[in-house]
PDB file of N, H, CA, C and O in Angstrom:
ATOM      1  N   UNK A   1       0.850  -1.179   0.000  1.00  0.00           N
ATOM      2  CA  UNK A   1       0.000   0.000   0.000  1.00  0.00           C
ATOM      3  C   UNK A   1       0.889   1.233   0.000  1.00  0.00           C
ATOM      4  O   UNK A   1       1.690   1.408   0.919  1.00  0.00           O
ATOM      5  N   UNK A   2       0.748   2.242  -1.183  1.00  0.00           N
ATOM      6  H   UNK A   2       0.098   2.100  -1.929  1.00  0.00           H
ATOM      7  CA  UNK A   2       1.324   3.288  -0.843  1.00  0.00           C
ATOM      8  C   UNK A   2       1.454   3.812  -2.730  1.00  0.00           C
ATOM      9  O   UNK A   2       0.860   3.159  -3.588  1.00  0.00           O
ATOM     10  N   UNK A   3       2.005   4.607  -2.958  1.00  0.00           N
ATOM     11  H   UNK A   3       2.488   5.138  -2.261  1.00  0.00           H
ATOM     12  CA  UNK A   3       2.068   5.345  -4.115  1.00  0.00           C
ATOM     13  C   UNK A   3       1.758   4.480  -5.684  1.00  0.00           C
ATOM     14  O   UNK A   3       1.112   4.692  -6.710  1.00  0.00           O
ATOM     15  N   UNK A   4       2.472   3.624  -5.242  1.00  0.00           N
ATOM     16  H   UNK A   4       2.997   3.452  -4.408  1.00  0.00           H
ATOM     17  CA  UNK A   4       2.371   2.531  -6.777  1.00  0.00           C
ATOM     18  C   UNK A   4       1.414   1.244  -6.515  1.00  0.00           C
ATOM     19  O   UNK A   4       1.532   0.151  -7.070  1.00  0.00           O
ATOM     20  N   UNK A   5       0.408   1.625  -5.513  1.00  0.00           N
ATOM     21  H   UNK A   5       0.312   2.513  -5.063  1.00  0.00           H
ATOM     22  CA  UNK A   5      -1.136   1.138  -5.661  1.00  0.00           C
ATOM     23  C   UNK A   5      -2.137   1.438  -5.991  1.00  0.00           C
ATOM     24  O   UNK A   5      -2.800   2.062  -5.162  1.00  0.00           O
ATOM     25  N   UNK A   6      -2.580   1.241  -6.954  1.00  0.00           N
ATOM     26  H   UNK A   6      -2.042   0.735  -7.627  1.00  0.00           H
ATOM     27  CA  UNK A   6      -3.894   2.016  -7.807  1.00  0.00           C
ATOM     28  C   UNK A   6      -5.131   1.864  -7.017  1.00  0.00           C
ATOM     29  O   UNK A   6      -6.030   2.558  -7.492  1.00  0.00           O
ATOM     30  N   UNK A   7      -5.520   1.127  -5.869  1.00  0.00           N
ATOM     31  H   UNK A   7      -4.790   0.563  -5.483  1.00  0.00           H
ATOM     32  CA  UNK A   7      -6.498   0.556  -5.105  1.00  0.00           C
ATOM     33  C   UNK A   7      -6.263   1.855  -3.941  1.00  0.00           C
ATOM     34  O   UNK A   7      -7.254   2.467  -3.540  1.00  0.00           O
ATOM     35  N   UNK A   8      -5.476   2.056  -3.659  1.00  0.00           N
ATOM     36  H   UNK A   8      -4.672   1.559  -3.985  1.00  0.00           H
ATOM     37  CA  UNK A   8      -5.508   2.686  -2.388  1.00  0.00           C
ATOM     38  C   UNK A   8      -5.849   4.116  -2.653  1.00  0.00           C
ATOM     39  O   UNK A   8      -5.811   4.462  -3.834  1.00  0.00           O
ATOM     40  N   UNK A   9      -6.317   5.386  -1.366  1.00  0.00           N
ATOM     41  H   UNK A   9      -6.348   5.105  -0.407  1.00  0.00           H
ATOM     42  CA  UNK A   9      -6.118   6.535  -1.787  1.00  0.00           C
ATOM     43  C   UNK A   9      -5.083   6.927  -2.409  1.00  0.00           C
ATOM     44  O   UNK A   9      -5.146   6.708  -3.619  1.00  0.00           O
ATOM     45  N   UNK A  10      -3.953   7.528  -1.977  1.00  0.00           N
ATOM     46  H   UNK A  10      -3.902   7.707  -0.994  1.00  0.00           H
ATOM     47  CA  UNK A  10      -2.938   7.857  -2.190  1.00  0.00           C
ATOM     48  C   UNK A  10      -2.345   7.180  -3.046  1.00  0.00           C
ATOM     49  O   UNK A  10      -1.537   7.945  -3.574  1.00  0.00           O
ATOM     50  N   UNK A  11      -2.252   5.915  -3.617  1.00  0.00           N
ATOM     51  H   UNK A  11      -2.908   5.294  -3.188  1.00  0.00           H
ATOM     52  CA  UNK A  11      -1.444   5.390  -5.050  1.00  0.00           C
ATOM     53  C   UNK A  11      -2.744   6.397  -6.059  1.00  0.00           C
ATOM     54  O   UNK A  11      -2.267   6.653  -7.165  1.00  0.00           O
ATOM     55  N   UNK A  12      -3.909   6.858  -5.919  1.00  0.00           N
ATOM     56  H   UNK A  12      -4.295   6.650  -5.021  1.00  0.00           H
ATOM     57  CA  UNK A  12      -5.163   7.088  -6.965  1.00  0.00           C
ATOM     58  C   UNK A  12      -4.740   8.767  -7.088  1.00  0.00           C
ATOM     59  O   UNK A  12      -4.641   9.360  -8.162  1.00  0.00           O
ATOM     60  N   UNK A  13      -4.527   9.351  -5.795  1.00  0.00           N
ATOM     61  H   UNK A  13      -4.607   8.869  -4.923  1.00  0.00           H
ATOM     62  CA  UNK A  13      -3.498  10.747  -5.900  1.00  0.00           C
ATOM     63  C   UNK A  13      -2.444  10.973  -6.365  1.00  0.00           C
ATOM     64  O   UNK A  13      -2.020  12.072  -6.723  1.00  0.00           O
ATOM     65  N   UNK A  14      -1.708   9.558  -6.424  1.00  0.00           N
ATOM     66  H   UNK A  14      -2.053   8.665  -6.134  1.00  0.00           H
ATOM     67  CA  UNK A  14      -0.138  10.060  -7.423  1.00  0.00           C
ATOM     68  C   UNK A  14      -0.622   9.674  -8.569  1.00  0.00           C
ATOM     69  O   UNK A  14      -0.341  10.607  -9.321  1.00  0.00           O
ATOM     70  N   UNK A  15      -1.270   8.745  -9.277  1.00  0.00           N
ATOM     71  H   UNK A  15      -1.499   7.987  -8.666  1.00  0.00           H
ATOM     72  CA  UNK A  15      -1.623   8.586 -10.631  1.00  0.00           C
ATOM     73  C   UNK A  15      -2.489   9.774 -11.005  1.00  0.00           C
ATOM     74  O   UNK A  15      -2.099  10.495 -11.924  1.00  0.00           O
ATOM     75  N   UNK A  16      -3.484  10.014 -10.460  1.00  0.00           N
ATOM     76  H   UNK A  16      -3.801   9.429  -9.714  1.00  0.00           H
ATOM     77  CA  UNK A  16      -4.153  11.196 -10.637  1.00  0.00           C
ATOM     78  C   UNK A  16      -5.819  10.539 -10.983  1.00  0.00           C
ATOM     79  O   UNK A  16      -6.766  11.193 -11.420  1.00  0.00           O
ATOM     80  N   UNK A  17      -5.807   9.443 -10.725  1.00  0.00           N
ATOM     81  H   UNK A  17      -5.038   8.912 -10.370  1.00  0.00           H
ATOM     82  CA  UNK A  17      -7.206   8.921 -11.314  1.00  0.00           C
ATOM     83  C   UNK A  17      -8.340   8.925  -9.997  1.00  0.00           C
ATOM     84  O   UNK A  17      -8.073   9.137  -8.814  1.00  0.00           O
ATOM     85  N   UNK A  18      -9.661   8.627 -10.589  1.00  0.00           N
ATOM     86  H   UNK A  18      -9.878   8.455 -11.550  1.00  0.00           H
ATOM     87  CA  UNK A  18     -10.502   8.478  -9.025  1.00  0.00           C
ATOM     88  C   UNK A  18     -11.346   6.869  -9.241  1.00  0.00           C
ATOM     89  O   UNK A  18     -11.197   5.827  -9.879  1.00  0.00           O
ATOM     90  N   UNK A  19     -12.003   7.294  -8.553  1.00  0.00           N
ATOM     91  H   UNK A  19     -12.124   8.141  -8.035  1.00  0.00           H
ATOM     92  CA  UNK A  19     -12.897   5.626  -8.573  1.00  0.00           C
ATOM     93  C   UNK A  19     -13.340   5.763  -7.187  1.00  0.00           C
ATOM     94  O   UNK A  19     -13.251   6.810  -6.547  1.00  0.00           O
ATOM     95  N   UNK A  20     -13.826   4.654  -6.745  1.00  0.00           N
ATOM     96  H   UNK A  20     -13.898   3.803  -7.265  1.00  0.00           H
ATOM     97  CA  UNK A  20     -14.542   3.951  -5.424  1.00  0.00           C
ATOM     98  C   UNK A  20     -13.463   4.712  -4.151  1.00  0.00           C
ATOM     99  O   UNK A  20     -13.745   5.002  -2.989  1.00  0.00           O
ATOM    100  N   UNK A  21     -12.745   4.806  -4.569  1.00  0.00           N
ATOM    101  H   UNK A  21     -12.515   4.571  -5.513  1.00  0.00           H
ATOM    102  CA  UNK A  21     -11.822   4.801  -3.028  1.00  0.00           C
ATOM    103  C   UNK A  21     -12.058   6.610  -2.632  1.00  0.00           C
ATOM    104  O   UNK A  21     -12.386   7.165  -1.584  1.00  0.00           O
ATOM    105  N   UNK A  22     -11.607   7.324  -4.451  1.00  0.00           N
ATOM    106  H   UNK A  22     -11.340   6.873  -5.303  1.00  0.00           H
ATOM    107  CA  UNK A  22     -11.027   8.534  -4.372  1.00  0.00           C
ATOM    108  C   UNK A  22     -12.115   9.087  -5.585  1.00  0.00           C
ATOM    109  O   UNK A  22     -11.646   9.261  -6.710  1.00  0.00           O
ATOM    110  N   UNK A  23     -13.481   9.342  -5.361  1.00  0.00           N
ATOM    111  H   UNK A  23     -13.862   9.200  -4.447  1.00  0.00           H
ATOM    112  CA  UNK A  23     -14.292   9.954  -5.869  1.00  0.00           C
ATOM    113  C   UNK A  23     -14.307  11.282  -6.284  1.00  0.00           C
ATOM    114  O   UNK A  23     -13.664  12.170  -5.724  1.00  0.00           O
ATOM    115  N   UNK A  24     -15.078  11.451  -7.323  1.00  0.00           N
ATOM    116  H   UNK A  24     -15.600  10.729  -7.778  1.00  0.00           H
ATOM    117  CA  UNK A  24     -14.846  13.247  -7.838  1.00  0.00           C
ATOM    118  C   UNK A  24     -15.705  14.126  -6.995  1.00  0.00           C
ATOM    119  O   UNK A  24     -16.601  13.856  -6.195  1.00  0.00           O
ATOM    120  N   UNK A  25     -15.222  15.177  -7.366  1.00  0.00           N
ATOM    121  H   UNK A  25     -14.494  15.397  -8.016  1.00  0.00           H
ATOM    122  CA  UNK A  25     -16.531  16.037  -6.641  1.00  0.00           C
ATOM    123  C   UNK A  25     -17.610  16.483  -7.944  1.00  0.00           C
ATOM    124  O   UNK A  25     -17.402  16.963  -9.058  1.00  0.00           O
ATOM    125  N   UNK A  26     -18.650  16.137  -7.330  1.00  0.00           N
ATOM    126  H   UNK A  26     -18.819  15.747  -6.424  1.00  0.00           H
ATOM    127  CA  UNK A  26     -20.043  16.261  -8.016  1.00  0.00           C
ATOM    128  C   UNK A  26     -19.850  17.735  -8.314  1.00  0.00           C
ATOM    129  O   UNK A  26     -18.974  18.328  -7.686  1.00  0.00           O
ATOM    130  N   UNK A  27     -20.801  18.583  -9.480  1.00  0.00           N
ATOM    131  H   UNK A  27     -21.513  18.101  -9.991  1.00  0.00           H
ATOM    132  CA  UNK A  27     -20.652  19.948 -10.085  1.00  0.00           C
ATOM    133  C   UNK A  27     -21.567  20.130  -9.080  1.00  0.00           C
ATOM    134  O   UNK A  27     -22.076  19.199  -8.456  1.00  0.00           O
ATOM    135  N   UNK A  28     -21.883  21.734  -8.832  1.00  0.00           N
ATOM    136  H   UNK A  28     -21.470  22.490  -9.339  1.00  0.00           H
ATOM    137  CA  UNK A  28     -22.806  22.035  -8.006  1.00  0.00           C
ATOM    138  C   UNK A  28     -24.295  22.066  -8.671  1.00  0.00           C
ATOM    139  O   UNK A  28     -24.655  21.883  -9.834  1.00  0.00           O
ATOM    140  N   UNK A  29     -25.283  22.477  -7.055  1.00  0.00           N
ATOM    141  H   UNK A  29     -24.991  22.626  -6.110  1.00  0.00           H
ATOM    142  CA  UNK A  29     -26.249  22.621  -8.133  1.00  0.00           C
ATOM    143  C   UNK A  29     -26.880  23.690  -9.030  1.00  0.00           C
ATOM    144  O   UNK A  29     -27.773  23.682  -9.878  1.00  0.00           O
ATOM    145  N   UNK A  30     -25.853  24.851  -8.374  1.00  0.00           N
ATOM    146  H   UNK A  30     -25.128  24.858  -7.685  1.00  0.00           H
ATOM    147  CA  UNK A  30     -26.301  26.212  -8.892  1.00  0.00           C
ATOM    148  C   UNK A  30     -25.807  26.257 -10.470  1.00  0.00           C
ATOM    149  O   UNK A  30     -26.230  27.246 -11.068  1.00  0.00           O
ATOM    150  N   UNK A  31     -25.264  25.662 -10.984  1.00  0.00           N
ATOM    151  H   UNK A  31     -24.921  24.858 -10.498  1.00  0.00           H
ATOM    152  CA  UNK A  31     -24.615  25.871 -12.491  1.00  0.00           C
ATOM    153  C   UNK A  31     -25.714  25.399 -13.619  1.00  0.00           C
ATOM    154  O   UNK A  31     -26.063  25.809 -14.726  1.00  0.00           O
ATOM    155  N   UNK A  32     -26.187  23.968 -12.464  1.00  0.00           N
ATOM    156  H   UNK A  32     -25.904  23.634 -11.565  1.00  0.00           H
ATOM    157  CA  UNK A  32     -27.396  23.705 -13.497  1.00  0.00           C
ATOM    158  C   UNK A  32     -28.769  24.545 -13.175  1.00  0.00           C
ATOM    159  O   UNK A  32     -29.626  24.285 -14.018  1.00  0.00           O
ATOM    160  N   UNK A  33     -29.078  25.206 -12.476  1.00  0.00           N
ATOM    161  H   UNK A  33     -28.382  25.418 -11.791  1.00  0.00           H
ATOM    162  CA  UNK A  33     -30.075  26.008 -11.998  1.00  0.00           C
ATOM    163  C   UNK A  33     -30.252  27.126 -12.765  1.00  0.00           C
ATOM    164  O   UNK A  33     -31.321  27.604 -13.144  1.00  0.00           O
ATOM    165  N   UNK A  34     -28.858  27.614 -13.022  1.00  0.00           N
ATOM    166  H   UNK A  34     -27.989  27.226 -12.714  1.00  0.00           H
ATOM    167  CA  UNK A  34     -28.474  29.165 -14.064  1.00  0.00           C
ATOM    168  C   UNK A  34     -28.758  28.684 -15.227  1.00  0.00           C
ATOM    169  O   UNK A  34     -29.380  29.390 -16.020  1.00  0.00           O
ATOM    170  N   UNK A  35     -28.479  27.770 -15.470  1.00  0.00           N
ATOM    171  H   UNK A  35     -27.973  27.196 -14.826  1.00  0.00           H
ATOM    172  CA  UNK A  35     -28.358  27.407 -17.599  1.00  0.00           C
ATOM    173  C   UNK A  35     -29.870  27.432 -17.714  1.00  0.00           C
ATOM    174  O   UNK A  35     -30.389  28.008 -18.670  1.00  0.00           O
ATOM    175  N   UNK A  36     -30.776  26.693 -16.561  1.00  0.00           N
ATOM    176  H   UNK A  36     -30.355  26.226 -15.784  1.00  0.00           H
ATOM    177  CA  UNK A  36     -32.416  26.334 -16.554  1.00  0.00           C
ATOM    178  C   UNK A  36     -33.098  27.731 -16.917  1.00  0.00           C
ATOM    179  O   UNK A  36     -34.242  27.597 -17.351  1.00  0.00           O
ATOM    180  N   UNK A  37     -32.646  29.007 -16.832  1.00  0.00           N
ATOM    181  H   UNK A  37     -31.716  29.116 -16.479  1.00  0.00           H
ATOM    182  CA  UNK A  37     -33.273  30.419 -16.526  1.00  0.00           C
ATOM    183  C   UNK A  37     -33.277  30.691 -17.761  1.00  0.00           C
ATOM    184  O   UNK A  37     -32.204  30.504 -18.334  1.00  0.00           O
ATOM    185  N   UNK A  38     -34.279  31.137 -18.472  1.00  0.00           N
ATOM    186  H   UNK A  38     -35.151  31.289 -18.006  1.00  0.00           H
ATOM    187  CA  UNK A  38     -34.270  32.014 -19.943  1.00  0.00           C
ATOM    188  C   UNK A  38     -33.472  33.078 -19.420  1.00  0.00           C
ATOM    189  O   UNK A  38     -33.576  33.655 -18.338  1.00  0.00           O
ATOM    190  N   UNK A  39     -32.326  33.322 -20.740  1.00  0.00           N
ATOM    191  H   UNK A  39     -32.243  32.854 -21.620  1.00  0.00           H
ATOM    192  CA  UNK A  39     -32.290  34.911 -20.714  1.00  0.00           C
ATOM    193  C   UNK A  39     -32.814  35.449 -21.625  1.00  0.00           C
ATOM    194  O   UNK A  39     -33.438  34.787 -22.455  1.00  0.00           O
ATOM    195  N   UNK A  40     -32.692  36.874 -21.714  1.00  0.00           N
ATOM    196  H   UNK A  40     -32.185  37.411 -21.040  1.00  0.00           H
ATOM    197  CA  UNK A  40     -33.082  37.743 -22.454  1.00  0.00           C
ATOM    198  C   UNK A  40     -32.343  37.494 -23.676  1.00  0.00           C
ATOM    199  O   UNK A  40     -31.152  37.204 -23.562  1.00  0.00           O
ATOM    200  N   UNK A  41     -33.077  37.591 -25.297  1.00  0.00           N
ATOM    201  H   UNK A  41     -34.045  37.827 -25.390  1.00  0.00           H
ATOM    202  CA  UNK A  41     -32.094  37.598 -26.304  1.00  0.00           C
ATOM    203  C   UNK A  41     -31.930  38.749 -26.508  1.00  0.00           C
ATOM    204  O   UNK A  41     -32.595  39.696 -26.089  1.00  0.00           O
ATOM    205  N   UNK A  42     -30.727  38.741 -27.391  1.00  0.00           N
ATOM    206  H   UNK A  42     -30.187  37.972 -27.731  1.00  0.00           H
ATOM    207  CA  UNK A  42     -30.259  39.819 -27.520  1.00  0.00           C
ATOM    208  C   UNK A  42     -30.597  40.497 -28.859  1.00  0.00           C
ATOM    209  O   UNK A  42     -30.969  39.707 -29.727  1.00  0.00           O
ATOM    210  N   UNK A  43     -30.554  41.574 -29.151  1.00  0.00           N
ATOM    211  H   UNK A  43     -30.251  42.216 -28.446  1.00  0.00           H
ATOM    212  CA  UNK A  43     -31.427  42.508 -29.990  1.00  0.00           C
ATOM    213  C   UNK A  43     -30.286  42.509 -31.434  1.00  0.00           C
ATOM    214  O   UNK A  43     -29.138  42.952 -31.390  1.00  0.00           O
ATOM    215  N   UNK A  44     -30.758  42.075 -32.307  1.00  0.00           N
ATOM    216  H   UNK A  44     -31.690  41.716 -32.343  1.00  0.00           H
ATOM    217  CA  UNK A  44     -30.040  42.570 -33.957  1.00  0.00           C
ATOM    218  C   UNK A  44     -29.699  43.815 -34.414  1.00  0.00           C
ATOM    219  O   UNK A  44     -30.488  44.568 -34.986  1.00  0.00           O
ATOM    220  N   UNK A  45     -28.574  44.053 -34.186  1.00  0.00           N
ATOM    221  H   UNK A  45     -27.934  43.442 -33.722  1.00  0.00           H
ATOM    222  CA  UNK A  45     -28.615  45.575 -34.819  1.00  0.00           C
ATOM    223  C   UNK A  45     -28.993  45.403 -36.229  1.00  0.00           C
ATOM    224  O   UNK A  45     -28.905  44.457 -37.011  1.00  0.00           O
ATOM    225  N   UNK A  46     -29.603  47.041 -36.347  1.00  0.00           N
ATOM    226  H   UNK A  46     -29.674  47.810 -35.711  1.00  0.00           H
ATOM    227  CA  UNK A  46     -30.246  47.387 -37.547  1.00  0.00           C
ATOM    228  C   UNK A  46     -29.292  47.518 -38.948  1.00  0.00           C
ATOM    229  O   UNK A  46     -28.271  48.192 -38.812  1.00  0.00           O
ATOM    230  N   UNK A  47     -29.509  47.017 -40.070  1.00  0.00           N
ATOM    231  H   UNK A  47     -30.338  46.469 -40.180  1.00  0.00           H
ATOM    232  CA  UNK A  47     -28.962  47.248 -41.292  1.00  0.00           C
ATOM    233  C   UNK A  47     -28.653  48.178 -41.741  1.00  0.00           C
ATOM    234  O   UNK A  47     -29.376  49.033 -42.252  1.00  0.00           O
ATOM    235  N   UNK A  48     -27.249  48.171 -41.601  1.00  0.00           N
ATOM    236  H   UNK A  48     -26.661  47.477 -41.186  1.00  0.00           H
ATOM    237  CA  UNK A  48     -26.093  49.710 -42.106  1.00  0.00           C
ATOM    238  C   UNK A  48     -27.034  50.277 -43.464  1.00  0.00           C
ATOM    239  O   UNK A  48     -27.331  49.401 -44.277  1.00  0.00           O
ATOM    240  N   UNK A  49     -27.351  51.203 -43.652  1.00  0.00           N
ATOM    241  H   UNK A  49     -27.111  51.915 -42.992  1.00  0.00           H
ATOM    242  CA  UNK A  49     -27.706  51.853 -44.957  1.00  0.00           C
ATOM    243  C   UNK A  49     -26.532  52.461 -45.567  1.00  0.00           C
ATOM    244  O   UNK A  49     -25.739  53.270 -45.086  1.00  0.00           O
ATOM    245  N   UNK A  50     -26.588  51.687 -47.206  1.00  0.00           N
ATOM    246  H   UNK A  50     -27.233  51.030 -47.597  1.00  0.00           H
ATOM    247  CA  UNK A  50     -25.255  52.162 -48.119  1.00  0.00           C
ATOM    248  C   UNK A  50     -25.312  53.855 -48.023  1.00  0.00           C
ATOM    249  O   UNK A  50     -26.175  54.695 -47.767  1.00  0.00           O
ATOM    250  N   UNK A  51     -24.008  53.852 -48.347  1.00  0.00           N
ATOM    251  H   UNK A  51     -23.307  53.170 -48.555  1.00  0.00           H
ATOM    252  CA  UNK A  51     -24.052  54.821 -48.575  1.00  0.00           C
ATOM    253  C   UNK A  51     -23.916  55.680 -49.940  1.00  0.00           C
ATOM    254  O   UNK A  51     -23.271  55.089 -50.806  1.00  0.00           O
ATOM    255  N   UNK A  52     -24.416  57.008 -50.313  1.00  0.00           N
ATOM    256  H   UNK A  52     -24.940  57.489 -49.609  1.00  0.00           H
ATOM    257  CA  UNK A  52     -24.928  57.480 -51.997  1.00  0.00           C
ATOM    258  C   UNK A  52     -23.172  57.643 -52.424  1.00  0.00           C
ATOM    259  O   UNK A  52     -22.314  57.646 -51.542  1.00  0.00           O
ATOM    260  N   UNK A  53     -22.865  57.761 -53.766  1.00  0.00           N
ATOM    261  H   UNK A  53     -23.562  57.759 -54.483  1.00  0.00           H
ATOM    262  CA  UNK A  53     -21.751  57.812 -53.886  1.00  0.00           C
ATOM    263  C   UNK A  53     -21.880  58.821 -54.477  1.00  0.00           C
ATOM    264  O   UNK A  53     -22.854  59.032 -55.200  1.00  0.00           O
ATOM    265  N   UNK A  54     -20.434  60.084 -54.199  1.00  0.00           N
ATOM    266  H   UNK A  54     -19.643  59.912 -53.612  1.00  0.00           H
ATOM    267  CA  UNK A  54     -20.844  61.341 -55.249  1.00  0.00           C
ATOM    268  C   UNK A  54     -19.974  61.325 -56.422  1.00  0.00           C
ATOM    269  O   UNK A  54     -18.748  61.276 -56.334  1.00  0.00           O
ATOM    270  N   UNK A  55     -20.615  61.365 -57.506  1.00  0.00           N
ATOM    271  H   UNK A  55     -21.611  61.404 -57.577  1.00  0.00           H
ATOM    272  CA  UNK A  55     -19.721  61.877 -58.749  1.00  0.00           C
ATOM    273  C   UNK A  55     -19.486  63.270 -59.168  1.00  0.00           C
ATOM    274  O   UNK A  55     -18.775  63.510 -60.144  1.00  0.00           O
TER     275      UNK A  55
END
């Protein structure tokens, strides 16, 4: 048991992986709560008018 055990905490901290022992942390729930909210769309600006050319 110890760094070059993939089973244990700490071998799952030096590899960097998780699983059963060394679980992720869940996203919160406010991130999915925000995306759930309409926003406001946003407004098209209006079509540049050419401009006359002088000869």
């Amino acid at each position: 048991m110890g760094k070059g055990d993939k089973r244990s905490k700490r071998g799952k901290i030096h590899i960097g992986s998780s699983g059963v022992t060394r679980q992720k942390k869940k996203k919160s729930a406010k991130k999915a709560t925000a995306k759930a909210t309409p926003k406001k769309a946003a407004k098209k600006a209006a079509p540049k008018k050419a401009a006359k050319k002088a000869e």
